[in-house]
N, CA and C atoms as a LAMMPS dump frame, in Angstrom:
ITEM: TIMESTEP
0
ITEM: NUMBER OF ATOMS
459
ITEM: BOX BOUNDS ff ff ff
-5.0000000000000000e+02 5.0000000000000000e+02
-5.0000000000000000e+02 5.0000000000000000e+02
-5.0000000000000000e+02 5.0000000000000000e+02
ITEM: ATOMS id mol type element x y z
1 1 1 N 0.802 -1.184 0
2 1 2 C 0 0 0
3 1 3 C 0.849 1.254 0
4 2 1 N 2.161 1.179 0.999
5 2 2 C 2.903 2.285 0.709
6 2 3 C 3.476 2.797 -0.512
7 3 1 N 3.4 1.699 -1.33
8 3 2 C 4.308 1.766 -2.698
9 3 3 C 3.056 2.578 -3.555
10 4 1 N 1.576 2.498 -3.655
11 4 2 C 1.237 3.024 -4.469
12 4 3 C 0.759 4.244 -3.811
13 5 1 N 0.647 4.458 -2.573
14 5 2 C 0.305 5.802 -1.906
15 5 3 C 1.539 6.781 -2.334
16 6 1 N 2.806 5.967 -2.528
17 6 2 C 3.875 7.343 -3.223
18 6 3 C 3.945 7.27 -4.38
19 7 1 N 3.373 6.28 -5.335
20 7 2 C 3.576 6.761 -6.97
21 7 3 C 2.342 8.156 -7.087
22 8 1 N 1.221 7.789 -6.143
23 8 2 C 0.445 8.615 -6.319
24 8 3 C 0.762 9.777 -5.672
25 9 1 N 1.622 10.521 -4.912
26 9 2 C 2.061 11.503 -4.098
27 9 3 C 2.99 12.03 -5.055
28 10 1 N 4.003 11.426 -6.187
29 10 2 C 4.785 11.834 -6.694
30 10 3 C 4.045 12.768 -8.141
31 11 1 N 4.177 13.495 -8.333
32 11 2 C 3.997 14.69 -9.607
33 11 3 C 5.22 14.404 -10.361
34 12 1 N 4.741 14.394 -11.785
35 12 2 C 5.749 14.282 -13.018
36 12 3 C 5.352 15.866 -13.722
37 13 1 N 6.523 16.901 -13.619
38 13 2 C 6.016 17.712 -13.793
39 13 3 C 6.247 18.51 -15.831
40 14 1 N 6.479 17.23 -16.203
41 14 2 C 6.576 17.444 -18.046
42 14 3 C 5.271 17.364 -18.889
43 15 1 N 5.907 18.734 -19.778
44 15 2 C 4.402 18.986 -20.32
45 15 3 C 3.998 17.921 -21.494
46 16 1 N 5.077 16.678 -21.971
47 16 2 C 4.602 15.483 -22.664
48 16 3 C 3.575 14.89 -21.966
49 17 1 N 3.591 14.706 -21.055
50 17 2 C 2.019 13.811 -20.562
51 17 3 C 1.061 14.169 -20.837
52 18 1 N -0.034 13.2 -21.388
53 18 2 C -1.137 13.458 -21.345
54 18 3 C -1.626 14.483 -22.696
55 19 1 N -0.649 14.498 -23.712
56 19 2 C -1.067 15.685 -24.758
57 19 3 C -1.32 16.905 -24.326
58 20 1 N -0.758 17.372 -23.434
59 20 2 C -0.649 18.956 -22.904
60 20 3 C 0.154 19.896 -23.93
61 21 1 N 1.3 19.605 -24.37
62 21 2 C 1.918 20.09 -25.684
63 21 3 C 1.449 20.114 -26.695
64 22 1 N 1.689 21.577 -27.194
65 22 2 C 1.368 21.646 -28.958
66 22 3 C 2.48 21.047 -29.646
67 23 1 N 2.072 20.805 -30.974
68 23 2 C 2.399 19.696 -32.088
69 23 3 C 3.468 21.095 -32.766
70 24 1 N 3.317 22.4 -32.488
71 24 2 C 4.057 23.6 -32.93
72 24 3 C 5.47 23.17 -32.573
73 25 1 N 5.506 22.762 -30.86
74 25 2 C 6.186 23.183 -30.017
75 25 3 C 7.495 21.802 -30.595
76 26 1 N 6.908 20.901 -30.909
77 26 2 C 7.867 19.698 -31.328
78 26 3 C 8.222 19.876 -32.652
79 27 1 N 8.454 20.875 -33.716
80 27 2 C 8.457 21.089 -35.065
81 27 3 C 10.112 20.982 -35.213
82 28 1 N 10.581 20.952 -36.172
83 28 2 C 12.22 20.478 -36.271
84 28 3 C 12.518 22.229 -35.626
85 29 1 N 13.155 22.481 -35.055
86 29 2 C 14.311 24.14 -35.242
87 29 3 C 14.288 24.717 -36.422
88 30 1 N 14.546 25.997 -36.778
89 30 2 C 14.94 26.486 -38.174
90 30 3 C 15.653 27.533 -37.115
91 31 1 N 16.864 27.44 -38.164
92 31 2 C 17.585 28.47 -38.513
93 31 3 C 16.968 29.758 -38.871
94 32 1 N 17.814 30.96 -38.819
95 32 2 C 17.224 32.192 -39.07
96 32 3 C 17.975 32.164 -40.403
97 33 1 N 18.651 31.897 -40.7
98 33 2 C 19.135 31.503 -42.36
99 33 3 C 18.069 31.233 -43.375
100 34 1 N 17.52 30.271 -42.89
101 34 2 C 16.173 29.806 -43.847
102 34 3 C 14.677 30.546 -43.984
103 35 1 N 14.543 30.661 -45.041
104 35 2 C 13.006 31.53 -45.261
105 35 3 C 12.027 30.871 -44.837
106 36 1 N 11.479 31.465 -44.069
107 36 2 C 10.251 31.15 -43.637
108 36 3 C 8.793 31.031 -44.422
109 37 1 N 8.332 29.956 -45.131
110 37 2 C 7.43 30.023 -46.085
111 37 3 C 5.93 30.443 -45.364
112 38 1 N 5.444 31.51 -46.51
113 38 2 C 4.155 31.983 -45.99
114 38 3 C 2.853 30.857 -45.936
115 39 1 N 1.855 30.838 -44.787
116 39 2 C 0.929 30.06 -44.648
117 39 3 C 0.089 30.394 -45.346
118 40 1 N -0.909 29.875 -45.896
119 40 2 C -2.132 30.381 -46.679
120 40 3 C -2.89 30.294 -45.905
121 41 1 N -3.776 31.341 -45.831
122 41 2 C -5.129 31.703 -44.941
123 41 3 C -6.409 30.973 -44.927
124 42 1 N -6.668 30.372 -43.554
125 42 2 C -8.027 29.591 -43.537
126 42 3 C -9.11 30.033 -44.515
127 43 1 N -9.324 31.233 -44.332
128 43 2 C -10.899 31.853 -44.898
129 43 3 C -10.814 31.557 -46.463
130 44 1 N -9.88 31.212 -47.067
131 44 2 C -10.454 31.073 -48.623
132 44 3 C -11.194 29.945 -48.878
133 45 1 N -12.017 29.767 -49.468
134 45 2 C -12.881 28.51 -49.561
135 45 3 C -11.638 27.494 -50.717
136 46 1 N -12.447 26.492 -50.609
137 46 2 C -11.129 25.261 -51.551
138 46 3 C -11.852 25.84 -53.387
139 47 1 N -10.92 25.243 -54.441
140 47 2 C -11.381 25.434 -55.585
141 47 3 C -11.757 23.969 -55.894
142 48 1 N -13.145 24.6 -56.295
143 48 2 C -14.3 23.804 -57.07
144 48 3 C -14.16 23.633 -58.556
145 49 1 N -13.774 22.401 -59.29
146 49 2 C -13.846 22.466 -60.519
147 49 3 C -15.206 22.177 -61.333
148 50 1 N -15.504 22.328 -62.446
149 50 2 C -16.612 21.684 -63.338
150 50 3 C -17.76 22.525 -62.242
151 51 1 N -17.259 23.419 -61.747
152 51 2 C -19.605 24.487 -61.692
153 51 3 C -20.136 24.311 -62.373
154 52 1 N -19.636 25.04 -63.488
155 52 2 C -20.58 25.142 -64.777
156 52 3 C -19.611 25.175 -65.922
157 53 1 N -20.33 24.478 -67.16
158 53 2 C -19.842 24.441 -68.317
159 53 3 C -21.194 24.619 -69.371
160 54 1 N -20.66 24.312 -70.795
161 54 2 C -21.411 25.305 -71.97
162 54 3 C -21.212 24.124 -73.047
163 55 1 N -22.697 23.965 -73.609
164 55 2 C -22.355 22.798 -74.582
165 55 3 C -23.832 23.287 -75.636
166 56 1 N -23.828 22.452 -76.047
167 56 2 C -25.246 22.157 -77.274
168 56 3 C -26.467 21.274 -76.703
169 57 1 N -27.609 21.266 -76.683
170 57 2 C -28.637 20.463 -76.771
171 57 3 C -28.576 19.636 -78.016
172 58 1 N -28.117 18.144 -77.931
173 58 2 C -28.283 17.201 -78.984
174 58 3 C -29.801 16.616 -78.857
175 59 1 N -30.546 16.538 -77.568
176 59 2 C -31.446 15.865 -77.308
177 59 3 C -32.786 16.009 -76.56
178 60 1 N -34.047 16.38 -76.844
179 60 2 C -34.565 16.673 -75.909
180 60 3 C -36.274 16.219 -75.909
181 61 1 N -36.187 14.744 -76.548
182 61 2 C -37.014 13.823 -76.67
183 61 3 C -37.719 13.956 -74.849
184 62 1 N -36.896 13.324 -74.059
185 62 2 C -37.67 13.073 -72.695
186 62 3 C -38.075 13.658 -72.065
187 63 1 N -38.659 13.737 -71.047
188 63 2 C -39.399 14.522 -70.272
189 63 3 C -38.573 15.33 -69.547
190 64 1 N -38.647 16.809 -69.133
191 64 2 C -37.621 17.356 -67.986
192 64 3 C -35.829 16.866 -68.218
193 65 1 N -35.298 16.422 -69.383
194 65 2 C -34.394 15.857 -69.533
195 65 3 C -33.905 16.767 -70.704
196 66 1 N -32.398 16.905 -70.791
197 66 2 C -31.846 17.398 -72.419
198 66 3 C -31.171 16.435 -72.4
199 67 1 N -30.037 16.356 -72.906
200 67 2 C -29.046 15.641 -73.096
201 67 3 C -28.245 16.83 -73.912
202 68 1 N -27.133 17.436 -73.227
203 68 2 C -26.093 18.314 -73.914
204 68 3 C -24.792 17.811 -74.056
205 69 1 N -24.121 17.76 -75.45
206 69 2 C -22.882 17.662 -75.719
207 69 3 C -22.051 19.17 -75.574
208 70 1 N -20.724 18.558 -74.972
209 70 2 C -19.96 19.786 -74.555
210 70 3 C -18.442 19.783 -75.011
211 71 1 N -18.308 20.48 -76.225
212 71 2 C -16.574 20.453 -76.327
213 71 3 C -15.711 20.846 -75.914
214 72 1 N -15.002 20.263 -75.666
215 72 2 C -13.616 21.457 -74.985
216 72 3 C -12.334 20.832 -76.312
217 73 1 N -11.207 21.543 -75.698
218 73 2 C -10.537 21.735 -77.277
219 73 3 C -8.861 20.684 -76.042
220 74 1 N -8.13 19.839 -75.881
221 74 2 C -7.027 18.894 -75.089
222 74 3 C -6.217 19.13 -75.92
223 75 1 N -4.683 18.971 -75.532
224 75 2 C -3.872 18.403 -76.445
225 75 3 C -3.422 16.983 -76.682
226 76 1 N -3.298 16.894 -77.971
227 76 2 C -3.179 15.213 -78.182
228 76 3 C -1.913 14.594 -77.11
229 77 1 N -1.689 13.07 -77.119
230 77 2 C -1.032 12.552 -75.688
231 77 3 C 0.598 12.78 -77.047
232 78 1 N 0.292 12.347 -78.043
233 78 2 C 1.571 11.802 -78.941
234 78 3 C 1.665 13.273 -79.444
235 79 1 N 1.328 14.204 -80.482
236 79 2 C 1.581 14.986 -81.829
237 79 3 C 1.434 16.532 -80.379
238 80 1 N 0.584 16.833 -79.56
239 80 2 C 0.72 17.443 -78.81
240 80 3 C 0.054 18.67 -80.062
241 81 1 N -0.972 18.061 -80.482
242 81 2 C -2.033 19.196 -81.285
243 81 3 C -2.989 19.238 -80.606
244 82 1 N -3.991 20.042 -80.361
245 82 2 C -5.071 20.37 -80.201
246 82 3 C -6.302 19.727 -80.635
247 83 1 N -7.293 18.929 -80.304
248 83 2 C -7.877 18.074 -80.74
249 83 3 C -9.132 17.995 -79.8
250 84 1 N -10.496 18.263 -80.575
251 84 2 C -11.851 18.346 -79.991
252 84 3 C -11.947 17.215 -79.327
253 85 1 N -12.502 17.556 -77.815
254 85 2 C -13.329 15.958 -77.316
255 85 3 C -14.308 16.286 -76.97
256 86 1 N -15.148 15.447 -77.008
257 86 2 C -16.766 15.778 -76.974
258 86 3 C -17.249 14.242 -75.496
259 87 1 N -18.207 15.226 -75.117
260 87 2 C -18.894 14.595 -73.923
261 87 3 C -20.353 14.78 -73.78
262 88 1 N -20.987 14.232 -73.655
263 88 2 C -22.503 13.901 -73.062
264 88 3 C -22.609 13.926 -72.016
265 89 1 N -23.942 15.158 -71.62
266 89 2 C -24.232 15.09 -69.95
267 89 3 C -25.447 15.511 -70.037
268 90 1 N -26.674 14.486 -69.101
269 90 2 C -27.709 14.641 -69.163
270 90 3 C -27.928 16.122 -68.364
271 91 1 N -28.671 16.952 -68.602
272 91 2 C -29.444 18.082 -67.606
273 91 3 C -30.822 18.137 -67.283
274 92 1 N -31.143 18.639 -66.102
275 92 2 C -32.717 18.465 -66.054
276 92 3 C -33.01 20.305 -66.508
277 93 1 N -34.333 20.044 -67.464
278 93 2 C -35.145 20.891 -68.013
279 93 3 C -36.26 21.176 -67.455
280 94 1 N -36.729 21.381 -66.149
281 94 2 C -37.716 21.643 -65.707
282 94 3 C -39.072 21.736 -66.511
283 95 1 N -39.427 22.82 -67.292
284 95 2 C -40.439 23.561 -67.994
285 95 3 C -40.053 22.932 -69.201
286 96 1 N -39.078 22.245 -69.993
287 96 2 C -38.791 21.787 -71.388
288 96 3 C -39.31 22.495 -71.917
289 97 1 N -38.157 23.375 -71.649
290 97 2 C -38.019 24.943 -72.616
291 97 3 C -37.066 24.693 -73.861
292 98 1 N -35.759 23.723 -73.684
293 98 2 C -35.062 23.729 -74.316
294 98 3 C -35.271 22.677 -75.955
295 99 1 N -34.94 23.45 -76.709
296 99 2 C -34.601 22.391 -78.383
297 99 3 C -33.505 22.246 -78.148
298 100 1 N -33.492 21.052 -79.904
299 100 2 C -31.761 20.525 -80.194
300 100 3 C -31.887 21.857 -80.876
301 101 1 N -30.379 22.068 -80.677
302 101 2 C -29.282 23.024 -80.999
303 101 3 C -28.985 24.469 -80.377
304 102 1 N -30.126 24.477 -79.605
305 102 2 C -30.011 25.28 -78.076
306 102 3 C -28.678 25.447 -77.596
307 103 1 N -27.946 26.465 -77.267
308 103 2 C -26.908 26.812 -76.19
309 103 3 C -27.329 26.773 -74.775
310 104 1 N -26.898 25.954 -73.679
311 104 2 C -27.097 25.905 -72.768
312 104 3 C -25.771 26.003 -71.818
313 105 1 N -26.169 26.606 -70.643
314 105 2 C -25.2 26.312 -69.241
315 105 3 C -25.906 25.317 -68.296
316 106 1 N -24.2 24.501 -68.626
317 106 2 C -25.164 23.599 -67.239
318 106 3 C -23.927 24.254 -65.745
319 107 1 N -25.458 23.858 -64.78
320 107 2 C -25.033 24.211 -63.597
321 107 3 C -24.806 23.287 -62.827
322 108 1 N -23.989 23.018 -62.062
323 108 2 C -24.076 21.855 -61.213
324 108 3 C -24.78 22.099 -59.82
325 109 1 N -25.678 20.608 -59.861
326 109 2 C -26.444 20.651 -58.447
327 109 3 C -26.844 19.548 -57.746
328 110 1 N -26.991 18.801 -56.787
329 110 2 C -27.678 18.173 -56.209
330 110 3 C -27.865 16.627 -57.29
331 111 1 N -27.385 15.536 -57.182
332 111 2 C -27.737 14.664 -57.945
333 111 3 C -29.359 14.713 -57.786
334 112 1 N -30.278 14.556 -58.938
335 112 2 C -31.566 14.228 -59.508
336 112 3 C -32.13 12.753 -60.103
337 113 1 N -31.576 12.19 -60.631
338 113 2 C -31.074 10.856 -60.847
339 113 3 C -30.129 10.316 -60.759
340 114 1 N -29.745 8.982 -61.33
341 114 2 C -28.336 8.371 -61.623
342 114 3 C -27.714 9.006 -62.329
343 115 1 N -27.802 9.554 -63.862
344 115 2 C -27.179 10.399 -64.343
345 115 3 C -27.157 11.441 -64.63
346 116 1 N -28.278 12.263 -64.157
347 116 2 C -28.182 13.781 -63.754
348 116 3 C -27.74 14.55 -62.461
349 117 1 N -26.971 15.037 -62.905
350 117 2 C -25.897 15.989 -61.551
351 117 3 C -26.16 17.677 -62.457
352 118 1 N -27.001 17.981 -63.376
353 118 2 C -26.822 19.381 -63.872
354 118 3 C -28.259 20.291 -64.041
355 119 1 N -28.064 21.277 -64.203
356 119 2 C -29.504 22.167 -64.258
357 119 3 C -28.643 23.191 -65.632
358 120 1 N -30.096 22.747 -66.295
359 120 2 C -29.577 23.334 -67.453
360 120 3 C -30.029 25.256 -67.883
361 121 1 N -29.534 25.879 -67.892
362 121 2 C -30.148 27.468 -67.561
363 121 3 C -29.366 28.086 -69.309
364 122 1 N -30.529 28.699 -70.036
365 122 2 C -30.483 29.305 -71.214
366 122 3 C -28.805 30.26 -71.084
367 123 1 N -28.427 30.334 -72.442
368 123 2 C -27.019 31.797 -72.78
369 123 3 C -27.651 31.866 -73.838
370 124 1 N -27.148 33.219 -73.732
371 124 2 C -27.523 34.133 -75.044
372 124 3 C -27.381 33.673 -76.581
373 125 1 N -27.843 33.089 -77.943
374 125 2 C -27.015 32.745 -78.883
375 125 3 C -25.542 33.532 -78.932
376 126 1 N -25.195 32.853 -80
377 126 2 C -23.707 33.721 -79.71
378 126 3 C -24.343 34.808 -81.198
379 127 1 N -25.227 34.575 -82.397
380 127 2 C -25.292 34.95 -83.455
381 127 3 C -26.05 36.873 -83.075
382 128 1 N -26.951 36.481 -81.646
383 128 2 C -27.437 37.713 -81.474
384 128 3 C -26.497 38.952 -80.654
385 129 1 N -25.479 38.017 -80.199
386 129 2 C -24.463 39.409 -79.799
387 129 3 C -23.659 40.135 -80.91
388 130 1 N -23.469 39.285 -82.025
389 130 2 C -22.571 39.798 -83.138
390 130 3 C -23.588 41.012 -83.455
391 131 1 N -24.758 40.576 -83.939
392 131 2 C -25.857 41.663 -84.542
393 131 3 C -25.851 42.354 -83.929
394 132 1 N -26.446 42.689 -82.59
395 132 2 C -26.421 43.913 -81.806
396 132 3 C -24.732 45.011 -82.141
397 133 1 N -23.626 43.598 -82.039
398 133 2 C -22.558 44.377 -82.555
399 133 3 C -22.26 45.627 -83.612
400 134 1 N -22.983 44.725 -84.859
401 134 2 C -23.109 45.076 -85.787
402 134 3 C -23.706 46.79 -86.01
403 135 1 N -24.897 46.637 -85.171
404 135 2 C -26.343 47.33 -85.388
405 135 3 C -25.718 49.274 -84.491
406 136 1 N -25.013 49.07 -84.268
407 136 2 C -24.286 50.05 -83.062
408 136 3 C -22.97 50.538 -83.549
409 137 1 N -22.184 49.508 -84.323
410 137 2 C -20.819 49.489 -83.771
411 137 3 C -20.359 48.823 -82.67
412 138 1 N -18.912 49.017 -82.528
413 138 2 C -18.175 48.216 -81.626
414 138 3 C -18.541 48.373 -80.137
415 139 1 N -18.593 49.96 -80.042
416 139 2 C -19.296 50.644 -78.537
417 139 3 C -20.216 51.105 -78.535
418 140 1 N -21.128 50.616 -79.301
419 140 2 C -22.04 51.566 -79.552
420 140 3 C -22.914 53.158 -80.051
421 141 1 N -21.398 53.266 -80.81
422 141 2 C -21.675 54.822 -81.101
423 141 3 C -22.317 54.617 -83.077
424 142 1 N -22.717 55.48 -83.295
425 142 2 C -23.151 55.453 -84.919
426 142 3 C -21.661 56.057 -85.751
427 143 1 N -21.406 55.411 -86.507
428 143 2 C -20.016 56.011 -87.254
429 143 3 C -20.808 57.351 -88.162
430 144 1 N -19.496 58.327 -88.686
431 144 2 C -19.847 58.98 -89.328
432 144 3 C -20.364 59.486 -90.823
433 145 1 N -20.234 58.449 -91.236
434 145 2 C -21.363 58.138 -92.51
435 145 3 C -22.376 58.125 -92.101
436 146 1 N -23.184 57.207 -91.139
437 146 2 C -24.285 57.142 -91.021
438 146 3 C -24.993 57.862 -90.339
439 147 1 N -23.867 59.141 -89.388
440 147 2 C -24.235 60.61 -88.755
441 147 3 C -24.746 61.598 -90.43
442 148 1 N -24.111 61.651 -91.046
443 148 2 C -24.528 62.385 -92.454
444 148 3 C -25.598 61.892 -92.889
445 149 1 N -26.165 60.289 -93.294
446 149 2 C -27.397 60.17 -93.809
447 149 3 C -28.039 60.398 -92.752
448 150 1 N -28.365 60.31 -91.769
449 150 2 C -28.968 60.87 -90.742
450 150 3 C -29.444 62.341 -91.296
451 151 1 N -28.451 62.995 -91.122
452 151 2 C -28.746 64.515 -91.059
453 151 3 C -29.178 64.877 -92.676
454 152 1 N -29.216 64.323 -93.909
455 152 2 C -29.413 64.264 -94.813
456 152 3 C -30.773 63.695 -95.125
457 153 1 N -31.563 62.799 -94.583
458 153 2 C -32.788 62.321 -94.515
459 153 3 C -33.599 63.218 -93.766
């Protein structure tokens, strides 16, 4: 009884016991020679790839369903050219608003089925931004020819 009445009387007074030490405090030494590399800051959120991407409506037979093909432009593994690959990804169409040959964004959301992970949301043609281009000019100003028939009519 005496023997454990003094292990228990005795105090070990190191801050290793028991995980009382920070994991800082055991880090190798550095030299003041060596640069100290900067930490990157908690608050940035992580990067998310594939949000959203931009393809064609090939399909839009089913119900609430498209089916959009989406190109992106890789380089080959051998010749190291540039070379279209094309992919299929179902989207849900809520209102089946969308036709084939529709420009769409898909958004990513919430799996909906087995192979829908996207929400498909209208872009502009690309043919009606040129026109507006056109219809204005570059910034929108009227060039000066067409300031003279103006003032001539």
């Amino acid at each position: 009884m005496s023997l454990t009445s003094s292990l228990h009387s005795l105090k070990l007074s190191t801050p290793f016991l028991h995980g009382t030490t920070s994991l800082s405090l055991l880090s190798k030494p550095s030299s003041s020679l060596s640069p100290q590399l900067p930490k990157s800051p908690n608050f940035l959120s992580p990067i998310r790839a594939l949000k959203t991407i931009q393809g064609r409506v090939v399909c839009s037979t089913n119900d609430k369903t498209v089916s959009v093909e989406v190109v992106r432009l890789a380089p080959h593994p051998k010749y190291k050219r540039r070379v279209r690959k094309k992919k299929k990804f179902q989207a849900h169409d809520p209102d089946n608003v969308f036709k084939v040959g529709d420009f769409v964004q898909l958004e990513k959301c919430k799996p909906i089925s087995k192979t829908k992970t996207f929400l498909a949301v209208p872009v502009p043609s690309r043919n009606v931004r040129k026109k507006k281009a056109e219809e204005g000019g570059e910034l929108g100003i009227t060039l000066e020819s067409q300031q003279q028939q103006e003032q001539q009519a």
